[in-house]
C-alpha positions as CSV (number, residue, x, y, z in Angstrom):
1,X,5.9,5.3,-5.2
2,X,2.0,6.3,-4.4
3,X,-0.6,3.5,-3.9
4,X,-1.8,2.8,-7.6
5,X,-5.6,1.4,-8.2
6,X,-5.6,-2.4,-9.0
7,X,-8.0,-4.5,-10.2
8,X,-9.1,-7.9,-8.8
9,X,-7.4,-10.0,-11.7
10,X,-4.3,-8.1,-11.1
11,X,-4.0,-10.1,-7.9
12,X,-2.0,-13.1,-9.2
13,X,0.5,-10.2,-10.7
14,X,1.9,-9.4,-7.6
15,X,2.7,-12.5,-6.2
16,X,6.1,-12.5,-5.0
17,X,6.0,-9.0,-4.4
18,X,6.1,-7.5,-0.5
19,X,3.5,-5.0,-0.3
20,X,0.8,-3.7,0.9
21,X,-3.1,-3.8,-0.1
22,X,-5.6,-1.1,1.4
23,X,-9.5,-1.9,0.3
24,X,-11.6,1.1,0.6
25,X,-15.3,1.6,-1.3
26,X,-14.9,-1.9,-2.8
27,X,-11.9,-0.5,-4.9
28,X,-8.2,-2.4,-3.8
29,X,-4.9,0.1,-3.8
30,X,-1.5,-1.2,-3.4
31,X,1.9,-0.1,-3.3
32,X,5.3,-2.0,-2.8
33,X,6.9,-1.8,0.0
34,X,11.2,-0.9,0.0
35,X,13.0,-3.6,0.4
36,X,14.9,-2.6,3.4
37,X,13.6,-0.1,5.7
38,X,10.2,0.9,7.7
39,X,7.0,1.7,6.8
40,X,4.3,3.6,8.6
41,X,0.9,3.7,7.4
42,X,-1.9,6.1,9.2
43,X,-5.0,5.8,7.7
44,X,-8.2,8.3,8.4
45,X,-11.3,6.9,7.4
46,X,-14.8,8.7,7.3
47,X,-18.4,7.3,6.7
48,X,-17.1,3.6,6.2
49,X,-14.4,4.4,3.8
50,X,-10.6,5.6,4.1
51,X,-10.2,9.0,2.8
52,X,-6.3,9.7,3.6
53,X,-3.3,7.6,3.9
54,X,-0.8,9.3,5.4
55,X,2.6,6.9,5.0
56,X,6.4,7.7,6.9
57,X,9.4,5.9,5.2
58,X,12.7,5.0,5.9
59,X,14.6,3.4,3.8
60,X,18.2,1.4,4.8
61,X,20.7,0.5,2.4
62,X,22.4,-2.6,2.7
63,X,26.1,-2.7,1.5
C-alpha cells in the first residue's frame, strides 16, 4: 500500500477511514493505515517540499 495522489473532492471519500494525509507542493497523498499494528513515518523535505517518505510497519494480527 504506497501513498496514492488524491484530489481535494476526494476528501469526503475517506471519511471513516484511519489514515494518514501528507500535503507537499499543494498536491495531498494519502495512504490507509493497518488496522492493527504501528506505523512509522520519516519524512525528508528539501526547498519547502517533502521529497521522501520513508515508512516502517508492523502489522499485529488479532485472533
Amino acid at each position: 500500500m504506497d501513498f496514492k495522489q488524491i484530489k481535494l473532492e476526494e476528501m469526503a471519500t475517506l471519511q471513516g477511514l484511519c489514515g494518514t494525509i501528507v500535503v507537499t507542493n499543494g498536491m495531498l497523498y494519502y495512504k490507509e493505515l493497518p488496522e492493527f499494528g504501528r506505523t512509522i513515518l520519516n519524512l525528508t523535505s528539501h526547498e519547502g517540499k517533502v521529497t521522501i517518505i520513508e515508512e516502517s510497519v508492523s502489522k499485529k494480527t488479532k485472533l
